[in-house]
C-alpha positions in Angstrom: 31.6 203.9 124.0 31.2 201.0 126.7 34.7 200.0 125.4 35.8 203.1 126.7 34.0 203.3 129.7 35.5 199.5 130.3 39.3 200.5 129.5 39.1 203.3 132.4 37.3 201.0 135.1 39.8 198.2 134.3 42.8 201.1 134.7 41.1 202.9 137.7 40.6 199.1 139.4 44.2 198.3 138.7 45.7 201.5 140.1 43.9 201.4 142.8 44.1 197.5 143.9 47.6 196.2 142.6 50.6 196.2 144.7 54.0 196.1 144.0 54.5 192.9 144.4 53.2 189.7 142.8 50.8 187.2 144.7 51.5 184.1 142.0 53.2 181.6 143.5 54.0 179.5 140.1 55.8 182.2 137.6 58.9 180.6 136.2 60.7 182.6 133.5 62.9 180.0 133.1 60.0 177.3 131.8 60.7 175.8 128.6 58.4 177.8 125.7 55.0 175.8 125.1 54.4 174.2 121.9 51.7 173.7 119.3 50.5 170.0 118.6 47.5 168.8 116.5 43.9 170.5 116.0 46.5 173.6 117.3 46.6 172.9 121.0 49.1 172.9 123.2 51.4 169.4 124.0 50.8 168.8 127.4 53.0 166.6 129.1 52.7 166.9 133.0 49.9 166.3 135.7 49.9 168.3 138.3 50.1 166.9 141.8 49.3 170.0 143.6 45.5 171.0 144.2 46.1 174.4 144.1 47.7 174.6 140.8 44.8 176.5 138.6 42.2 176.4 140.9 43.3 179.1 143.1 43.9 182.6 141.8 47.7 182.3 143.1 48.6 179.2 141.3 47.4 180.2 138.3 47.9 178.1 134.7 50.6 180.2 133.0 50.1 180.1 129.3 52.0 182.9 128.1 52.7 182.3 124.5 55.3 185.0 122.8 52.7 187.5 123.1 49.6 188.1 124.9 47.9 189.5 121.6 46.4 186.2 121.1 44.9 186.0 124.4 41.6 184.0 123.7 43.8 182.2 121.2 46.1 181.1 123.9 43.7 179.9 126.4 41.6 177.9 123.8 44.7 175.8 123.0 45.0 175.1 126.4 41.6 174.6 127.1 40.8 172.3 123.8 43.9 170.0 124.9 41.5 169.1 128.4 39.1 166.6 129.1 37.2 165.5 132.2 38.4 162.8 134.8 37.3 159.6 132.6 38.4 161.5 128.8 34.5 162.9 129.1 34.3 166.1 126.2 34.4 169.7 128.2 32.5 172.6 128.1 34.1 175.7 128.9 32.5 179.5 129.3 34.9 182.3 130.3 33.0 183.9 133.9 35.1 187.0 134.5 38.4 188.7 134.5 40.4 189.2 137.9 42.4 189.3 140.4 45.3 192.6 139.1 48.8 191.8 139.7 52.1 193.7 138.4 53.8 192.1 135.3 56.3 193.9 132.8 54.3 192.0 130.1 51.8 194.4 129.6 51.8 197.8 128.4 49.5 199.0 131.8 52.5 197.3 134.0 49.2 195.0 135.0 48.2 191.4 134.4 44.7 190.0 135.0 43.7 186.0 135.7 40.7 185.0 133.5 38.4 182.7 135.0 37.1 179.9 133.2 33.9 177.2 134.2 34.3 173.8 132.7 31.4 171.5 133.1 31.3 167.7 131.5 28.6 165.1 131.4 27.8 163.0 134.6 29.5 166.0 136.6 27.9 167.2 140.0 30.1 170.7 140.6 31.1 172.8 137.4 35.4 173.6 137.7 36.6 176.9 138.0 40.1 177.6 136.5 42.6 180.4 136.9 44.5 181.5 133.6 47.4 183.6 133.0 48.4 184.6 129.8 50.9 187.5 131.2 53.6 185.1 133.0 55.5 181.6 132.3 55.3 178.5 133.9 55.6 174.1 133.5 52.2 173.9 131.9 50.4 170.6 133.4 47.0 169.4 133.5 45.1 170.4 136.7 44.7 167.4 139.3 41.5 165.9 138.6 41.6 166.9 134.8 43.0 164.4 131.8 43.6 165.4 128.2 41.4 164.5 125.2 42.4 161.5 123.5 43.7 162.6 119.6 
């Protein structure tokens, strides 16, 4: 029943607060696909010089993977390739789903960012991240971010 009662706020929401055009600033169909590495995360290659780029809901991480199926899937083998700023071990919880936007990869015709905290040892602010599994884009490390050492 609350599954239900979910699936109709979530279409009421995005019927009422989408537009017909898309706020994302970093889609690029033409990015190369992503691909799989060790301990099945994704091989990350680039750091992102731009402070925006998953910390703000427009400039969201695009990990579209073939489908969007494996949703928590897709954002765990992003998420699992991070570390903090000195190789420190993150933590990640998922806070909330947001932020509607129109995308032909998804049977409603709607794509939502999901909003994940990472926190590390020795940190003094938690980092929220914006992730899209709906669109393509260069996938990159967020500025202030490093990956985790195989």
């Amino acid at each position: 029943m609350k599954k239900i009662v979910l699936f109709i706020t979530i279409l009421l929401v995005t019927a009422s607060c989408i537009s017909t055009r898309s706020t994302l600033k970093n889609v690029d169909d033409n990015a190369p696909d992503l691909v799989l590495g060790k301990n099945n995360t994704f091989i990350i290659s680039l750091f992102s010089k731009d402070k925006k780029y998953g910390y703000d809901p427009d400039y969201p991480i695009n990990i579209f993977f073939r489908n969007t199926r494996n949703e928590a899937e897709n954002e765990l083998r992003f998420l699992n390739a991070l570390a903090g700023p000195n190789g420190e071990k993150i933590t990640f919880k998922r806070l909330e789903t947001c932020c509607p936007f129109p995308t032909k990869r998804s049977d409603m015709g709607a794509g939502f960012l999901n909003v994940y905290q990472l926190t590390w040892e020795g940190q003094k602010k938690p980092v929220t991240l914006y992730l899209n599994i709906y669109e393509k884009g260069i996938l990159m490390v967020p500025m202030g971010l490093t990956l985790k050492k195989e």
